[in-house]
C-alpha positions in Angstrom: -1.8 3.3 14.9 -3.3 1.3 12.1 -2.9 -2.2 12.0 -1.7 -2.9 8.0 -1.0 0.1 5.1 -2.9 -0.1 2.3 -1.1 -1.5 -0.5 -4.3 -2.1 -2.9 -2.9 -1.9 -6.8 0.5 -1.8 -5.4 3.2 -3.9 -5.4 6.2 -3.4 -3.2 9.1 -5.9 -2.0 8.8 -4.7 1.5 5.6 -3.5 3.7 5.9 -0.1 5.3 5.8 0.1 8.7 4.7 3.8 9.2 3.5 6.7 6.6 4.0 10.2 6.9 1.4 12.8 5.9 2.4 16.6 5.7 -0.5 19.3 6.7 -2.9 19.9 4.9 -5.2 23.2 5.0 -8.2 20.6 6.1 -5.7 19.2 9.0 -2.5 18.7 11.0 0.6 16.5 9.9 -0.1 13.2 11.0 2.3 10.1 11.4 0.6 6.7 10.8 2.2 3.6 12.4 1.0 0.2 10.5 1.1 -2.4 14.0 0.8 -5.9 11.8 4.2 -4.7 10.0 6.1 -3.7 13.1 4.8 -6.3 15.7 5.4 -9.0 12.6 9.6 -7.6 12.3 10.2 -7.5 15.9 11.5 -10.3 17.5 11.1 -9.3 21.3 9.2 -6.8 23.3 12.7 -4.8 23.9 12.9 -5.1 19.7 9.2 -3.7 19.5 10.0 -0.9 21.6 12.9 -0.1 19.5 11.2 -0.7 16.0 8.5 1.9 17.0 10.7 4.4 18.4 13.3 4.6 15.6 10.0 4.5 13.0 8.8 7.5 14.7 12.1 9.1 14.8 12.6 8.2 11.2 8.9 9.6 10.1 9.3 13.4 12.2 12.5 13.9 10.6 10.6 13.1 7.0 8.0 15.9 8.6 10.2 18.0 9.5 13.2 18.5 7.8 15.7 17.4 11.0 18.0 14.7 10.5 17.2 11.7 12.6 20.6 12.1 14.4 19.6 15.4 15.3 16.3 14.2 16.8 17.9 11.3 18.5 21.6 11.6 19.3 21.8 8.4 21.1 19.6 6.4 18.8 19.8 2.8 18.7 21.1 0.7 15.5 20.7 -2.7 16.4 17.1 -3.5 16.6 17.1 -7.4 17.9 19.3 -7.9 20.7 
């Protein structure tokens, strides 16, 4: 986990929360969570939890080709309840 992207000579409307990065012949796929981002959206420690999990979701499916609802059949929508 990193605790911001970097967004240097980039300008974007919204901060990423997590980065994906495929394999490379130097090293393994790797998923990057940025913590400021996430911690900053999340309203409550039940929202946190959420935020992370359907980021990670949301970042092996880019990996891997598998739809999120395959990887999470019962994943959660609402983020801040």
């Amino acid at each position: 986990m990193e605790d911001v992207p970097d967004v240097t000579g980039q300008w974007s409307t919204r901060v990423p929360l997590a980065a994906a990065q495929e394999a490379t012949s130097g090293g393994p796929a790797r998923i990057v969570i940025y913590r400021r981002p996430v911690e900053h959206r999340a309203t409550t420690r039940r929202s946190l939890r959420r935020l992370v999990h359907s980021t990670l979701v949301e970042q092996v499916a880019a990996l891997t080709g598998i739809t999120v609802e395959q990887l999470d059949p019962e994943g959660e929508t609402d983020l801040d309840d």
